[in-house]
C-alpha positions in Angstrom: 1.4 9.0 12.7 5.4 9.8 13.2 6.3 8.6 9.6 7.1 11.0 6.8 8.6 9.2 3.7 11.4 10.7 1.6 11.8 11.8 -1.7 9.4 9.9 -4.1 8.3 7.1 -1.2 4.6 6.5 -0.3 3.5 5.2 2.6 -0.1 2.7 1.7 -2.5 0.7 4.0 -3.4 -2.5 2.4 -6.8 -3.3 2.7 -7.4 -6.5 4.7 -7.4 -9.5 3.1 -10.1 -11.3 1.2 -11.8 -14.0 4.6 -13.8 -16.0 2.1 -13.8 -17.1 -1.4 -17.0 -16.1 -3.7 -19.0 -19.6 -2.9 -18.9 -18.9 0.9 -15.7 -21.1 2.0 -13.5 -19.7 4.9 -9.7 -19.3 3.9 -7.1 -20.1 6.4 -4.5 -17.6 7.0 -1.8 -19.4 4.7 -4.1 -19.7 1.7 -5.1 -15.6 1.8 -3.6 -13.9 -0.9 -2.0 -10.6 -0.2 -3.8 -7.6 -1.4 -2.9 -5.8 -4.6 -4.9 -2.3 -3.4 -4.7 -0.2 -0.3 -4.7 4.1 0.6 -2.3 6.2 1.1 -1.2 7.2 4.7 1.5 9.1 3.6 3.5 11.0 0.5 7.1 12.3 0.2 8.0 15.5 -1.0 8.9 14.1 -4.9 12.7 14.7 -6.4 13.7 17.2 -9.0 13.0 14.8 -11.6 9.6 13.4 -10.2 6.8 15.3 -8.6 3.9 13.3 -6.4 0.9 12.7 -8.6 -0.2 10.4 -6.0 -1.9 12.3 -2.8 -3.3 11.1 0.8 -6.4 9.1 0.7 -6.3 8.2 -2.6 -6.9 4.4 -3.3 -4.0 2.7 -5.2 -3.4 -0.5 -6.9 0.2 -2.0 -6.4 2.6 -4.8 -8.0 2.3 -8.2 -5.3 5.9 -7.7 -4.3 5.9 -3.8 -4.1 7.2 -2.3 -1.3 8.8 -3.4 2.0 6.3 -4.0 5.0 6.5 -2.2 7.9 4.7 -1.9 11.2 3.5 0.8 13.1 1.3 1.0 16.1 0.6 -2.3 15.4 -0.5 -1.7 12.1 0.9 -3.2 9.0 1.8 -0.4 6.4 3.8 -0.8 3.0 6.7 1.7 2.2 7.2 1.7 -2.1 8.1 4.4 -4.5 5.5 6.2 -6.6 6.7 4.3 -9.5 5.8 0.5 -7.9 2.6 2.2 -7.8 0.2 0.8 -11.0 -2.9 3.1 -10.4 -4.9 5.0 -8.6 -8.3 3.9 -8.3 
């Protein structure tokens, strides 16, 4: 990968969205909600005021409009600051 994010920016892989609903029914692309969770690909180096708690693999949780989505080798990454990040799982 050829992305290094600045400052206190994390790089995350969403995890794919949910197919089916819990009772077996097949969702259509429109109706899928966006995931809320994915990994991190990538950290920053923090600011003087805010060092990376967050590190590389770790599983995340993340507000639904956090970030700004990107693509890369034709997979879909979100850029966000360690701060739009809720938790790590």
């Amino acid at each position: 990968m050829n992305i290094k994010p600045l400052a206190d920016r994390v790089l995350v892989k969403p995890d794919a969205a949910e197919e089916k609903t819990a009772s077996g029914i097949i969702l259509p692309d429109s109706a899928k909600e966006k995931p809320l969770k994915g990994k991190v690909a990538a950290i920053g180096n923090g600011t003087k005021d805010e060092e990376m708690i967050v590190k590389v693999g770790d599983n995340v949780l993340y507000g639904k409009y956090a970030g700004t989505e990107i693509e890369l080798d034709s997979e879909k990454y979100l850029i966000m600051r360690q701060s739009d990040i809720l938790a790590i799982i």
